[in-house]
Each structure stands twice: as structure tokens, then as C-alpha cells.
Jmol script that loads the backbone (N, CA, C; Angstrom):
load data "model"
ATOM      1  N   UNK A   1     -14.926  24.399  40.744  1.00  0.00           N
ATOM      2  CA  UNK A   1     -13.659  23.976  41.308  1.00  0.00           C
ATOM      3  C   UNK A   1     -12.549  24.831  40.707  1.00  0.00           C
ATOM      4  N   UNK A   2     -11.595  25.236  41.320  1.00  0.00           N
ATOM      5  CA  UNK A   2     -10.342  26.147  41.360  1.00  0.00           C
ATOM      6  C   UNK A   2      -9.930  25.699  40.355  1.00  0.00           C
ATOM      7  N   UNK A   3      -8.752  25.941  39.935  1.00  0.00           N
ATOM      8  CA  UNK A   3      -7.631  24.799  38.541  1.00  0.00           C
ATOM      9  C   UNK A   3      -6.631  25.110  39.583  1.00  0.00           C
ATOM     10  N   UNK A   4      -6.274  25.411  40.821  1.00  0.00           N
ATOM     11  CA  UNK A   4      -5.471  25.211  41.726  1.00  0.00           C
ATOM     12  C   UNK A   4      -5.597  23.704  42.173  1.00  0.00           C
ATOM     13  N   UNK A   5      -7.177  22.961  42.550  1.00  0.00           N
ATOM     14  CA  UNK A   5      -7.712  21.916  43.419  1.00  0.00           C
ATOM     15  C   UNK A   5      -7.545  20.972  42.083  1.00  0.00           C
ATOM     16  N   UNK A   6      -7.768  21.462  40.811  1.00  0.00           N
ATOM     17  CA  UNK A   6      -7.639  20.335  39.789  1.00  0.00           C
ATOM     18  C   UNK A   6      -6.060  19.974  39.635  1.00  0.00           C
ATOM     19  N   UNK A   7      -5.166  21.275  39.768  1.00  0.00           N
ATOM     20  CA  UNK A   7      -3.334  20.639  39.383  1.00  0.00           C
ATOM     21  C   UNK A   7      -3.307  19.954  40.728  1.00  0.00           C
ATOM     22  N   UNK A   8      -4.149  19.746  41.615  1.00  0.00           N
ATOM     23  CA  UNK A   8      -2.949  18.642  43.069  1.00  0.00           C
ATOM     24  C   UNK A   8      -3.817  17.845  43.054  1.00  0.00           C
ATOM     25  N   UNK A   9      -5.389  17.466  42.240  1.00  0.00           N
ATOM     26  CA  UNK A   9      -5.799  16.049  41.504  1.00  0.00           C
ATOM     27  C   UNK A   9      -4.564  15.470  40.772  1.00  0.00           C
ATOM     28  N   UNK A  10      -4.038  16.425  40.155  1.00  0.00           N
ATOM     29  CA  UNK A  10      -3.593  15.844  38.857  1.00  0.00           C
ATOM     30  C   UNK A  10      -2.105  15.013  38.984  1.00  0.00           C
ATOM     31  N   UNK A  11      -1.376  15.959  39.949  1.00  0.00           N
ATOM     32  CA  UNK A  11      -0.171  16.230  40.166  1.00  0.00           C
ATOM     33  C   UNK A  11       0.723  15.053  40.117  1.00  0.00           C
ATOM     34  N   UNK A  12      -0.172  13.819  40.849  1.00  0.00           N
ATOM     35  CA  UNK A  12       0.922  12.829  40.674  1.00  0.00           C
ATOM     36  C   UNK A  12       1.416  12.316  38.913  1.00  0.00           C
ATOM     37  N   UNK A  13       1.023  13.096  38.163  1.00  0.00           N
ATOM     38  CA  UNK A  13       1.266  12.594  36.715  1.00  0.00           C
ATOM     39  C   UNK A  13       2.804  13.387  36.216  1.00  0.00           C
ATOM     40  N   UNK A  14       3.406  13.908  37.296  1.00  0.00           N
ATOM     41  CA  UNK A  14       4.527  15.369  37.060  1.00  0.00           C
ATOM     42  C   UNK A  14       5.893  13.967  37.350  1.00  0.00           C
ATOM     43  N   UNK A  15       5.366  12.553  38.008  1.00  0.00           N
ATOM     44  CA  UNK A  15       6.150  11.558  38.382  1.00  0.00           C
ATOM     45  C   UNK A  15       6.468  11.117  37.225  1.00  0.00           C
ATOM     46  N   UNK A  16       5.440  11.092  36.279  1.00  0.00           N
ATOM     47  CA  UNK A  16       5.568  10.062  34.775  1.00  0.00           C
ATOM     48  C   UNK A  16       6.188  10.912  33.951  1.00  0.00           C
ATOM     49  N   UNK A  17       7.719  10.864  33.584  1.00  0.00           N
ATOM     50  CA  UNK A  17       8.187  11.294  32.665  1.00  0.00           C
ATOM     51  C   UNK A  17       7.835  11.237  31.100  1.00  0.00           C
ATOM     52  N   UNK A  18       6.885  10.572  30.526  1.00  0.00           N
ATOM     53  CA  UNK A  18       6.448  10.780  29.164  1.00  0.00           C
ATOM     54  C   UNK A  18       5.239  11.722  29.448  1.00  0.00           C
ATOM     55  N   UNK A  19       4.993  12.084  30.804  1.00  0.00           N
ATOM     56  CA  UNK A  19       3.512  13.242  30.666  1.00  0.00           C
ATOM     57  C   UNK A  19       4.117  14.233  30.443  1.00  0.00           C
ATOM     58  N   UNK A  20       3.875  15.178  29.008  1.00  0.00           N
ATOM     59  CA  UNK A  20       3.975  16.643  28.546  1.00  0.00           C
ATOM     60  C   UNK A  20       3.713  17.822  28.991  1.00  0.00           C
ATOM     61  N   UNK A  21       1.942  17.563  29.614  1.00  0.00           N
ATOM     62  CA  UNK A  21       1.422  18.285  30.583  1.00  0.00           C
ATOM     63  C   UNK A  21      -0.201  17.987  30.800  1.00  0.00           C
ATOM     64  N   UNK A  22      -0.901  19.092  31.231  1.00  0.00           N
ATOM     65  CA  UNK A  22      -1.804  18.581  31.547  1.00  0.00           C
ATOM     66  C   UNK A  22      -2.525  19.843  31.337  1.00  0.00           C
ATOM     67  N   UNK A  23      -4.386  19.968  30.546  1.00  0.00           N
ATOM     68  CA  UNK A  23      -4.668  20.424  30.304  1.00  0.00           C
ATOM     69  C   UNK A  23      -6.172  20.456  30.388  1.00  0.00           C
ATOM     70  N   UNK A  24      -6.704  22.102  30.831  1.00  0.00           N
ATOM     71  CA  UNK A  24      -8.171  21.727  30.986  1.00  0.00           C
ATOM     72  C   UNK A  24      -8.596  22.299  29.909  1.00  0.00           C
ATOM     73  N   UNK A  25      -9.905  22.269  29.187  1.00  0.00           N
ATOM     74  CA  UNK A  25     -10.788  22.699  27.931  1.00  0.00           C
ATOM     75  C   UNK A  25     -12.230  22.261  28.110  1.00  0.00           C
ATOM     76  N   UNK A  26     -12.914  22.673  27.385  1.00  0.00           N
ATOM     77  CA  UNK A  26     -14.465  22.686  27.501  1.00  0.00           C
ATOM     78  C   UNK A  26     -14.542  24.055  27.973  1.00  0.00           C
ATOM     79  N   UNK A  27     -16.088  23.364  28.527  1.00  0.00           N
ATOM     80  CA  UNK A  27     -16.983  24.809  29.367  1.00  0.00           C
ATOM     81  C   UNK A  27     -15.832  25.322  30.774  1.00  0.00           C
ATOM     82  N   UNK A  28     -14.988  24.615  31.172  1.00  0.00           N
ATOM     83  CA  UNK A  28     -14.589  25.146  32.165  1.00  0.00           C
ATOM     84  C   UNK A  28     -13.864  26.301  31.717  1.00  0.00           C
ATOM     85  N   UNK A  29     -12.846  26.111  30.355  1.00  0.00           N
ATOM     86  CA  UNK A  29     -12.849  27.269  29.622  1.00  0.00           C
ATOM     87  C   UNK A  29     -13.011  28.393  29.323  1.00  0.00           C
ATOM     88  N   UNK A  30     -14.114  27.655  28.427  1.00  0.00           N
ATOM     89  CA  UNK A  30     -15.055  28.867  27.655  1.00  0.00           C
ATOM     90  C   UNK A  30     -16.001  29.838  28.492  1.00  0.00           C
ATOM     91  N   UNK A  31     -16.107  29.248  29.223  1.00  0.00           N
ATOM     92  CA  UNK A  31     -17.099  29.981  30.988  1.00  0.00           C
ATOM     93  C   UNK A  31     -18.684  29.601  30.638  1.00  0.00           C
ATOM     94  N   UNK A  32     -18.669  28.370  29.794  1.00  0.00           N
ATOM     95  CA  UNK A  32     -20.074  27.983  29.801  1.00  0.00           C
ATOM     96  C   UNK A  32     -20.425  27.081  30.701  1.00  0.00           C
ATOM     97  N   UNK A  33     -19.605  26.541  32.080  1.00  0.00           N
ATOM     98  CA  UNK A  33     -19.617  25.495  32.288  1.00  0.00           C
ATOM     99  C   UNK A  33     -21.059  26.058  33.261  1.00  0.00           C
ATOM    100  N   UNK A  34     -21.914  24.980  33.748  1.00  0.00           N
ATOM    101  CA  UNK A  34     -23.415  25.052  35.265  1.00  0.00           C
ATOM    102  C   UNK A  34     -22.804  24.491  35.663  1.00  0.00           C
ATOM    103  N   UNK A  35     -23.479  24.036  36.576  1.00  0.00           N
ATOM    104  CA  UNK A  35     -23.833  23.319  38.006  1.00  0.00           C
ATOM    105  C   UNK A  35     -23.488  21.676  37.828  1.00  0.00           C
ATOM    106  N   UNK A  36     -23.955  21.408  36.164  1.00  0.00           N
ATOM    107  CA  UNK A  36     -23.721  19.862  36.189  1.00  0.00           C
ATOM    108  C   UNK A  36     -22.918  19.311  35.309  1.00  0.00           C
ATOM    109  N   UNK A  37     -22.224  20.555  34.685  1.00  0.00           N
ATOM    110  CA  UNK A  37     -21.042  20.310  33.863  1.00  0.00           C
ATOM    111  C   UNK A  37     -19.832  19.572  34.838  1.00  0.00           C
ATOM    112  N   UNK A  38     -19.153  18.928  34.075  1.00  0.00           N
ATOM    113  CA  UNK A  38     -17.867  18.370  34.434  1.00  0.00           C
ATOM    114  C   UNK A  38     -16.842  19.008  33.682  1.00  0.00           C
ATOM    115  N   UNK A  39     -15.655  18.503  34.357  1.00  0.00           N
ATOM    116  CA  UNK A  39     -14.271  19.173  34.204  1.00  0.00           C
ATOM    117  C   UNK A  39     -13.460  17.945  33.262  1.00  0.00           C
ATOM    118  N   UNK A  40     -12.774  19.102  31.907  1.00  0.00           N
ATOM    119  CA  UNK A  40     -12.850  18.279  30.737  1.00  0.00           C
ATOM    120  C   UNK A  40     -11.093  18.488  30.877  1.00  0.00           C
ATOM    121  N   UNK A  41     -10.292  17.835  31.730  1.00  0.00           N
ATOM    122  CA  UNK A  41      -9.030  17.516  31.517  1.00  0.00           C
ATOM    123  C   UNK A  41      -8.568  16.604  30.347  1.00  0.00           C
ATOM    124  N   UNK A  42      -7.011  17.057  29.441  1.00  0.00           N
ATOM    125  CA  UNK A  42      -6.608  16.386  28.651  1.00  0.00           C
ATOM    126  C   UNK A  42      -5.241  15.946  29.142  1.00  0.00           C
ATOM    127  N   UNK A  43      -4.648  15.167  29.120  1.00  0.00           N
ATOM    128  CA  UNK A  43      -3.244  14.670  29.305  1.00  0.00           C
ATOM    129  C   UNK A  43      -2.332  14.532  27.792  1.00  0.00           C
ATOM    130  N   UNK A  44      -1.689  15.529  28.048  1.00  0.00           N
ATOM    131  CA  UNK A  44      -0.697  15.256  27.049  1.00  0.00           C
ATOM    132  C   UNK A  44       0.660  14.331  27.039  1.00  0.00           C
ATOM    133  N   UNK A  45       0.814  13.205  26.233  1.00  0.00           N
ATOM    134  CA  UNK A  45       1.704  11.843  26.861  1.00  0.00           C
ATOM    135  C   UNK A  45       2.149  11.551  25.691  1.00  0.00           C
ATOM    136  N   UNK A  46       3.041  12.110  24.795  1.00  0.00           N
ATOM    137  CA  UNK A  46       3.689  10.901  23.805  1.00  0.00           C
ATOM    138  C   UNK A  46       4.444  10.164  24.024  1.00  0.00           C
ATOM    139  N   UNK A  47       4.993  10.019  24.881  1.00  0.00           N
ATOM    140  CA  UNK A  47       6.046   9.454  25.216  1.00  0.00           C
ATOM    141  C   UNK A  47       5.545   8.320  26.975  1.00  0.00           C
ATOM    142  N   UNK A  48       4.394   8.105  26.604  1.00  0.00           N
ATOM    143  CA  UNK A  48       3.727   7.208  27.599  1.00  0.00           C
ATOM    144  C   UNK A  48       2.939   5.230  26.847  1.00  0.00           C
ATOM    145  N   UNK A  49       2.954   4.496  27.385  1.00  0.00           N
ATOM    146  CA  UNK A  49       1.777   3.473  27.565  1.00  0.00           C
ATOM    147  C   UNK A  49       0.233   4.193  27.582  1.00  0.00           C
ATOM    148  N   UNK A  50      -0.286   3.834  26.768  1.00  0.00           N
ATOM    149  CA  UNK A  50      -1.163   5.120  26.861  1.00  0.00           C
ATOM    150  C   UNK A  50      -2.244   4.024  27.727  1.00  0.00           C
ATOM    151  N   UNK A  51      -2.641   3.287  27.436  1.00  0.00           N
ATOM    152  CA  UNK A  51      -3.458   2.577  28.192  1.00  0.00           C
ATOM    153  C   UNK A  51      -3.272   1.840  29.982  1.00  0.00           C
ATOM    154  N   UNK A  52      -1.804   2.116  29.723  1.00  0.00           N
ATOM    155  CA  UNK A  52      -1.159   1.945  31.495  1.00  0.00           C
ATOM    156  C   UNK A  52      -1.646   3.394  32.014  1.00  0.00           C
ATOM    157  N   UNK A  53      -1.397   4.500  31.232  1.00  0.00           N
ATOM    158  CA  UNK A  53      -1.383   5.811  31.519  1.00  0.00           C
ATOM    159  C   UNK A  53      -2.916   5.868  32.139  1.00  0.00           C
ATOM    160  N   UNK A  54      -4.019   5.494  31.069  1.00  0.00           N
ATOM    161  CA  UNK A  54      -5.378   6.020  31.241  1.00  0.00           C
ATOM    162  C   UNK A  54      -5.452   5.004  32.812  1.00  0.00           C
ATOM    163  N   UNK A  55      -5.087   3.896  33.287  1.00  0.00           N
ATOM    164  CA  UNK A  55      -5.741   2.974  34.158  1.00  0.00           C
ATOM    165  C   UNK A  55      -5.362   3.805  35.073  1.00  0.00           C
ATOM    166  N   UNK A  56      -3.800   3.954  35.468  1.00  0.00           N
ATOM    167  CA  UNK A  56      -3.627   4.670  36.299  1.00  0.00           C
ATOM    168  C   UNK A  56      -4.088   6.246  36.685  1.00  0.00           C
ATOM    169  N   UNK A  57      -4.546   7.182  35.851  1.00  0.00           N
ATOM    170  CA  UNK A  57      -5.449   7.779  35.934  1.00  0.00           C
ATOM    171  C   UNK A  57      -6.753   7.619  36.507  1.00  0.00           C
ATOM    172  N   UNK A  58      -7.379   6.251  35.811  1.00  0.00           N
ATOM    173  CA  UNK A  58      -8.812   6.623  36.022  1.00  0.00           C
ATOM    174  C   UNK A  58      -8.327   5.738  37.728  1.00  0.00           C
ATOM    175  N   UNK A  59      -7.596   4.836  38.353  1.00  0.00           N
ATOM    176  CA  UNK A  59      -6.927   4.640  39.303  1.00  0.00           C
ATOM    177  C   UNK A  59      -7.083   5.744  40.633  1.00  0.00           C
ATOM    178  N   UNK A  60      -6.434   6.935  40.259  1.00  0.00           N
ATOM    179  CA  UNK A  60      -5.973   7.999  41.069  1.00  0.00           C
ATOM    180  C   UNK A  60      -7.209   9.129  41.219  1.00  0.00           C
ATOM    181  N   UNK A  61      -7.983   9.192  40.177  1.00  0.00           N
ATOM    182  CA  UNK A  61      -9.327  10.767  40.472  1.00  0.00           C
ATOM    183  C   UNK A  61     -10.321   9.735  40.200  1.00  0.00           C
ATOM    184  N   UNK A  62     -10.637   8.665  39.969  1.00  0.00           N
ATOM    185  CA  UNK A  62     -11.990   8.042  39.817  1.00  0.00           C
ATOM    186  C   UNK A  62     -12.708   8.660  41.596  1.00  0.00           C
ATOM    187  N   UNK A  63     -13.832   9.523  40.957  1.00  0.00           N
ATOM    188  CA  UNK A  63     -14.692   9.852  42.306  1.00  0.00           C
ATOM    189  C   UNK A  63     -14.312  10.647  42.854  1.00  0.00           C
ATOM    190  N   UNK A  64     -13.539  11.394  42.357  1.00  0.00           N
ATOM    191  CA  UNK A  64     -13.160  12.903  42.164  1.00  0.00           C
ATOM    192  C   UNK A  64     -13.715  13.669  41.766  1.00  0.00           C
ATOM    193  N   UNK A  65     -14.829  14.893  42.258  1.00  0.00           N
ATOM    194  CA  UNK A  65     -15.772  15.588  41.615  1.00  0.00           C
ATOM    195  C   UNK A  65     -16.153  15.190  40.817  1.00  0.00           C
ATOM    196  N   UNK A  66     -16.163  15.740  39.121  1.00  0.00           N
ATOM    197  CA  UNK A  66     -16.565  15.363  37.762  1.00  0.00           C
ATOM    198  C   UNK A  66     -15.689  15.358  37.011  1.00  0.00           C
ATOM    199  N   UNK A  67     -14.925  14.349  37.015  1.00  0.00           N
ATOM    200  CA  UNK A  67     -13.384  14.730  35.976  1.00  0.00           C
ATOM    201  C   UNK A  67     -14.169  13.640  34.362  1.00  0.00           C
ATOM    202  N   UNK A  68     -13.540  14.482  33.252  1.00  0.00           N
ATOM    203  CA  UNK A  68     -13.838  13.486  32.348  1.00  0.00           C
ATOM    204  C   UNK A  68     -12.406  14.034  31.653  1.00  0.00           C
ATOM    205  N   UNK A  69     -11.627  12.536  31.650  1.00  0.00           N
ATOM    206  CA  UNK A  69     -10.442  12.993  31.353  1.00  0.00           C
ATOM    207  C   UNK A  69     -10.424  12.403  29.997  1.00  0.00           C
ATOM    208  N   UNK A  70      -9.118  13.174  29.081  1.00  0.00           N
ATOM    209  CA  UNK A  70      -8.843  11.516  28.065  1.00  0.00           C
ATOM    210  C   UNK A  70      -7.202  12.530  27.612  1.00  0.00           C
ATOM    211  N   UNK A  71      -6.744  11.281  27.103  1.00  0.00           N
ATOM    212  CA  UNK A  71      -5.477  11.148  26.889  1.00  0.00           C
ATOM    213  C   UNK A  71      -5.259  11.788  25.372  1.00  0.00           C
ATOM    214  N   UNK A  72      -4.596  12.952  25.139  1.00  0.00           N
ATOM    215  CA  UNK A  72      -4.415  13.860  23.719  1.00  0.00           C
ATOM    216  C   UNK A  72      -4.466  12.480  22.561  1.00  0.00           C
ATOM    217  N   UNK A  73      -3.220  12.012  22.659  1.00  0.00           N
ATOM    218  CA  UNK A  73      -2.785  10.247  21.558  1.00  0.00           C
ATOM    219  C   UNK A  73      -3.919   9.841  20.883  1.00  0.00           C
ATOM    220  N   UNK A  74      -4.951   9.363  22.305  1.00  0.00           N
ATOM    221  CA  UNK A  74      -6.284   8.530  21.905  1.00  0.00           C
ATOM    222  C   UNK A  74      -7.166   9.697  21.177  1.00  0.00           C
ATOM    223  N   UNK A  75      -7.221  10.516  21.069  1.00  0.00           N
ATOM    224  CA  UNK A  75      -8.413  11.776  20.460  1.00  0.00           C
ATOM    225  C   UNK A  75      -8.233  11.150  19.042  1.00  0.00           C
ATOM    226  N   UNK A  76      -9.383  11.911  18.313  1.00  0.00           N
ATOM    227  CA  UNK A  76      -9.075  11.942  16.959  1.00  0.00           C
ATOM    228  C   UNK A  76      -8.901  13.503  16.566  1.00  0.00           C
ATOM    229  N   UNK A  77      -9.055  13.698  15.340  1.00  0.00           N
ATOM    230  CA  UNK A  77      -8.064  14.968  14.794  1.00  0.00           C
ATOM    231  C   UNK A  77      -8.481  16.203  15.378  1.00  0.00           C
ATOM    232  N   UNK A  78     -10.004  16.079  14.752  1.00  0.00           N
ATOM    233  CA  UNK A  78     -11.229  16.738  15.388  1.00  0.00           C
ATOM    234  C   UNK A  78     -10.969  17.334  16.550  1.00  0.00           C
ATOM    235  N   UNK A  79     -11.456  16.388  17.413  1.00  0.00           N
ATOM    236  CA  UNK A  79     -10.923  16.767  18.634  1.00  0.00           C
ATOM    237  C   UNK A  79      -9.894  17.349  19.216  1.00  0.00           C
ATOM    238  N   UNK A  80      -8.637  17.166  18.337  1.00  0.00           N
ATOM    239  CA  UNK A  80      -7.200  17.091  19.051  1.00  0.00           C
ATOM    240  C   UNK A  80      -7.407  18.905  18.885  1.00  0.00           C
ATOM    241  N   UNK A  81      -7.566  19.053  17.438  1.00  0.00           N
ATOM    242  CA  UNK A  81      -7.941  20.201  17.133  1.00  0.00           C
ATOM    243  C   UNK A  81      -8.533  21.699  18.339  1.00  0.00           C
ATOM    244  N   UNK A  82      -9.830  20.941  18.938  1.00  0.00           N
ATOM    245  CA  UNK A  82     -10.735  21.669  19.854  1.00  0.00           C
ATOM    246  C   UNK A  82     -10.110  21.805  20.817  1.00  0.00           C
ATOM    247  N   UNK A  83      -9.137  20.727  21.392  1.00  0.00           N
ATOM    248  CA  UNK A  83      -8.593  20.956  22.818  1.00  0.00           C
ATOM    249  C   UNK A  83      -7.275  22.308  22.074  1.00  0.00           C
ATOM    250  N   UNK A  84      -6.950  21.805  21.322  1.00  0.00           N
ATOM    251  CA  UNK A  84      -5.462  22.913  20.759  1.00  0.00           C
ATOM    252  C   UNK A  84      -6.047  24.230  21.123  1.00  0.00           C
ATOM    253  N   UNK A  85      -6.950  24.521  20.433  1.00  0.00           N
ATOM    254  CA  UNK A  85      -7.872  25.819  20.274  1.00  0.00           C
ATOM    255  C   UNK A  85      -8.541  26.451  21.112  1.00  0.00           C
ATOM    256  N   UNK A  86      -8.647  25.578  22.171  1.00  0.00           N
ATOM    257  CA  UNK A  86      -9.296  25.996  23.496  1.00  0.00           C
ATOM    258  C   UNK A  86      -8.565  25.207  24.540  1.00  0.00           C
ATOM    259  N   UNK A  87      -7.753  25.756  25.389  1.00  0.00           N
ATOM    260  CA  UNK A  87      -7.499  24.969  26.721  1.00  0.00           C
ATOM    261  C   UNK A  87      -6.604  25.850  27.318  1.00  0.00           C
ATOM    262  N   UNK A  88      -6.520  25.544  28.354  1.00  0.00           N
ATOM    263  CA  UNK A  88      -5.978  26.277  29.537  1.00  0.00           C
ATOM    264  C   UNK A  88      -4.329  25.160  30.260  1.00  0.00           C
ATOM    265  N   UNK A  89      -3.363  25.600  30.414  1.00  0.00           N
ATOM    266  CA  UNK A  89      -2.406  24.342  30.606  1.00  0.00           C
ATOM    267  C   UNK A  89      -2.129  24.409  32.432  1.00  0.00           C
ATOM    268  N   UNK A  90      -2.546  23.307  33.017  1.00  0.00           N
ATOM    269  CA  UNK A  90      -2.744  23.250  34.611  1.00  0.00           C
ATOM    270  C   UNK A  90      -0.915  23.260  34.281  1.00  0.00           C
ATOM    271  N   UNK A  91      -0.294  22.515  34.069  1.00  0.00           N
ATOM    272  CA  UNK A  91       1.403  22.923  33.741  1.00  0.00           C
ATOM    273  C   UNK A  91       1.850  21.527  32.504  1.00  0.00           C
ATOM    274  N   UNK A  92       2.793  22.358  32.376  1.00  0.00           N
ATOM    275  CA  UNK A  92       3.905  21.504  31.840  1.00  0.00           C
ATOM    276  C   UNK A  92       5.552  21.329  31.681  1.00  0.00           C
ATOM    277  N   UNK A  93       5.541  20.436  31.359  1.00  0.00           N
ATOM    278  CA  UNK A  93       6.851  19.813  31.569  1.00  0.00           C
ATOM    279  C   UNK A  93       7.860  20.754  30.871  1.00  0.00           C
ATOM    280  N   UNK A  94       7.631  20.930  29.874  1.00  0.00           N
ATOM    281  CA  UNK A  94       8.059  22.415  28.878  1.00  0.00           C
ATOM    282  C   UNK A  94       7.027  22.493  27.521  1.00  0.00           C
ATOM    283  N   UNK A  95       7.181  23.899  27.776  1.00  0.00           N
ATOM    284  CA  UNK A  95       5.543  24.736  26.803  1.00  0.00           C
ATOM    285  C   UNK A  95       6.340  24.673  25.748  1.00  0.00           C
ATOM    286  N   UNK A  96       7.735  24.914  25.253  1.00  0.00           N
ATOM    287  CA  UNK A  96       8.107  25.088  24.070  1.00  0.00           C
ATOM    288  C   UNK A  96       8.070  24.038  23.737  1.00  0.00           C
ATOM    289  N   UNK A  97       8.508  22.912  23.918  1.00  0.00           N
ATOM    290  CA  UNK A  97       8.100  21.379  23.344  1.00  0.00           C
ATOM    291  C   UNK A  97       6.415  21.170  23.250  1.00  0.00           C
ATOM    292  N   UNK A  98       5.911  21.085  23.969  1.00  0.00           N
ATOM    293  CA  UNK A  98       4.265  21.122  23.796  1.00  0.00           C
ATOM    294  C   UNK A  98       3.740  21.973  22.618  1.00  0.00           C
ATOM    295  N   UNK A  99       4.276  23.150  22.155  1.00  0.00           N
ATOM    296  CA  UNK A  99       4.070  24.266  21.540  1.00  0.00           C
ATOM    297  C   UNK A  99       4.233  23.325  20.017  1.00  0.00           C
ATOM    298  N   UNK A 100       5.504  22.652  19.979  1.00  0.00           N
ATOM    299  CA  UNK A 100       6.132  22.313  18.677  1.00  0.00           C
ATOM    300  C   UNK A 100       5.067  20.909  18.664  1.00  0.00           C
ATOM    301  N   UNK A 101       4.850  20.322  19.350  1.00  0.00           N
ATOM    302  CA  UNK A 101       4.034  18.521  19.294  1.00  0.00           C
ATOM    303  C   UNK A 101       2.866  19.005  18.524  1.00  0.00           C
ATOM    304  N   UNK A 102       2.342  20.177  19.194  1.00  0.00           N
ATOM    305  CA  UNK A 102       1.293  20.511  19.029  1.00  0.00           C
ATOM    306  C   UNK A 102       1.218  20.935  17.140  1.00  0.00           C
ATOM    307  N   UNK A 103       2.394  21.677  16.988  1.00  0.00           N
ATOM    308  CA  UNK A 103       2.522  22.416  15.906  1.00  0.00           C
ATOM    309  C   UNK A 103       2.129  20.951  14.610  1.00  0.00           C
ATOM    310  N   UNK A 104       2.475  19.765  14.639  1.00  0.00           N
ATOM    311  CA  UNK A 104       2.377  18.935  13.316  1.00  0.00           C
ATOM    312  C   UNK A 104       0.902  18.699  13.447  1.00  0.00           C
ATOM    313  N   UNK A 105       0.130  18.275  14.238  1.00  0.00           N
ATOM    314  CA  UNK A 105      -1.380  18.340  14.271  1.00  0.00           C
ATOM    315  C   UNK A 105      -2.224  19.845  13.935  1.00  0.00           C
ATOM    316  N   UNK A 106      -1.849  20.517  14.117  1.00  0.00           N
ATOM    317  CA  UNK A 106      -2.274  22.379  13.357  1.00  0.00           C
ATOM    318  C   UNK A 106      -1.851  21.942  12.105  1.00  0.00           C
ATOM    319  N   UNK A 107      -1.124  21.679  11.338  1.00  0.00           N
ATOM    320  CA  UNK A 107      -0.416  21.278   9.982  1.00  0.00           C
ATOM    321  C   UNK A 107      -1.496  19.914   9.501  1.00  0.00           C
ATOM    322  N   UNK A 108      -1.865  19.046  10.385  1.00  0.00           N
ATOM    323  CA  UNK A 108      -2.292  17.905   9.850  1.00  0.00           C
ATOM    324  C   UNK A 108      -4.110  18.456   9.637  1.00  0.00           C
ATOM    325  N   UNK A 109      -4.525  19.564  11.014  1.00  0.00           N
ATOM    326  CA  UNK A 109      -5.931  20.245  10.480  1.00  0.00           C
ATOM    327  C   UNK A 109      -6.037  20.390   9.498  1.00  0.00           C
ATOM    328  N   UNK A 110      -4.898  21.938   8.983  1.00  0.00           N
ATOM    329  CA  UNK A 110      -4.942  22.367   8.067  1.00  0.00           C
ATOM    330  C   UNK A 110      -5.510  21.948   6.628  1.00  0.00           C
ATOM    331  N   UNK A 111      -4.381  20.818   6.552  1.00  0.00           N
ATOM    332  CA  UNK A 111      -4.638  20.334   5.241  1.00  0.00           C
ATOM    333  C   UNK A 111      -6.021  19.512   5.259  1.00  0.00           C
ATOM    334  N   UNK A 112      -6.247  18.349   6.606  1.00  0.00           N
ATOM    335  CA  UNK A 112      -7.654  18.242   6.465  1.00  0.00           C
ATOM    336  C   UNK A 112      -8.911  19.256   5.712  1.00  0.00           C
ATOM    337  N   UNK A 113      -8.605  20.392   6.578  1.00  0.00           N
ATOM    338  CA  UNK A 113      -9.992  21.308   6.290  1.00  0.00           C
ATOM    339  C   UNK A 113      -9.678  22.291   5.054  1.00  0.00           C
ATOM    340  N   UNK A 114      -8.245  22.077   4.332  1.00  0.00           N
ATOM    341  CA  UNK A 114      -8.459  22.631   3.210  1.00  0.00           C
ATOM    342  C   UNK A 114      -9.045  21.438   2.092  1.00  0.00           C
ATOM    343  N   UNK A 115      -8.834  20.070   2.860  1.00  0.00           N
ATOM    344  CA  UNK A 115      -9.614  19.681   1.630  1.00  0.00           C
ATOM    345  C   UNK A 115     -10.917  19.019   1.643  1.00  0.00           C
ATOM    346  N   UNK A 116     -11.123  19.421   3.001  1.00  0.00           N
ATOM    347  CA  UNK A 116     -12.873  19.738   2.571  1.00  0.00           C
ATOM    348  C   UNK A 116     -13.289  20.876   2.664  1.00  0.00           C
ATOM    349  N   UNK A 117     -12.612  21.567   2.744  1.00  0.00           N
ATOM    350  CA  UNK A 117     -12.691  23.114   2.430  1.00  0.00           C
ATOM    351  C   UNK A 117     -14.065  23.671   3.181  1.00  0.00           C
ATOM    352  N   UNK A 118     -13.243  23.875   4.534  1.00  0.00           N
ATOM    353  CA  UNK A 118     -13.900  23.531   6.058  1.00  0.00           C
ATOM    354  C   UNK A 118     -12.746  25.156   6.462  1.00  0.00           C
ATOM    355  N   UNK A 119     -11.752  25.497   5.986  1.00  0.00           N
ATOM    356  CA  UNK A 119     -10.553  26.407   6.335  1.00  0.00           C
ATOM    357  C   UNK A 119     -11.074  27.813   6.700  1.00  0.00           C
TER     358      UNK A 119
END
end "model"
wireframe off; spacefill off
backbone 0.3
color backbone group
């Protein structure tokens, strides 16, 4: 699937003013994705209900190709980490704000993996 056909899945989320943006990662990515991979969208929302956010989501693309979405907030660090490091941005609301949200979780890795000394 395009990331043209995934931003006008996505699009009605450009209505919700606490959505940041919207972001794909995984294999669709990395170019490992087959045949039975799914499409690993993240929603970036601080400024959302995060659990109004996810209903209405899973609401709007449930049965939509293979979406496996989840909301940046709900991740843990780990994770928040992998999507930072790998993803592609279908758009956003503004990249320089996304850029900076992003920036205290790179800071919060950091010190994680310097002290398990993982760096």
C-alpha cells in the first residue's frame, strides 16, 4: 500500500487538534515488510484523550487493510525510542514542534542506556 492511500486512511485525525502527526515505522520502513506484514502507524497526540483518541481510531480504519496502530503517549521508552529512529512522517501539524517533543525522550534514552550501558 502507497503512504499516499495510508495519509487519506488517516486524514480525518488533521480534525483533532492535539494530533502532532502521524507516522509510519516498521518493515514498511525498513523495506522488510512481505506479503503478510502489516502497516505499523504511530499517532503522535500529547495534547489528546488518549483513550477517546485510540476508540476513535480503531472506530475509523478498523478493517482497513492491516493497520496496527498505537498511540506514541501509550508506548513505553523502548519503543518510543524505535519509532524515533525509524519512521517515516505521513504529515504533521509542525515538524519543528514534533522535532523538540521528540527531543526530551532522546534525552530520557540516553540516560536510560547510559546506565545500563546499552549507549
Amino acid at each position: 500500500m502507497d503512504k499516499k492511500s495510508i495519509e487519506e486512511d488517516f486524514s480525518f485525525l488533521k480534525q483533532r487538534r492535539g494530533v502532532l502527526a502521524v507516522l509510519i515505522y516498521g518493515s514498511s520502513v525498513t523495506g522488510r515488510n512481505h506479503g503478510r506484514s502489516d502497516i505499523d502507524v504511530c499517532i503522535v497526540a500529547p495534547d489528546e484523550d488518549q483513550w477517546e483518541l485510540w476508540m476513535d481510531v480503531d472506530r475509523k480504519v478498523s478493517g482497513k487493510d492491516k493497520y496496527d496502530f498505537h498511540i506514541f503517549e501509550d508506548l513505553g521508552l523502548r519503543m518510543k525510542h524505535r519509532v524515533m529512529e525509524n519512521h517515516e512522517v505521513l504529515w504533521s501539524r509542525d515538524e519543528p514542534r514534533l522535532q523538540e517533543y521528540f527531543y526530551k525522550y532522546r534525552e530520557l534514552w540516553k540516560d536510560q542506556a547510559k546506565a545500563r550501558k546499552v549507549a
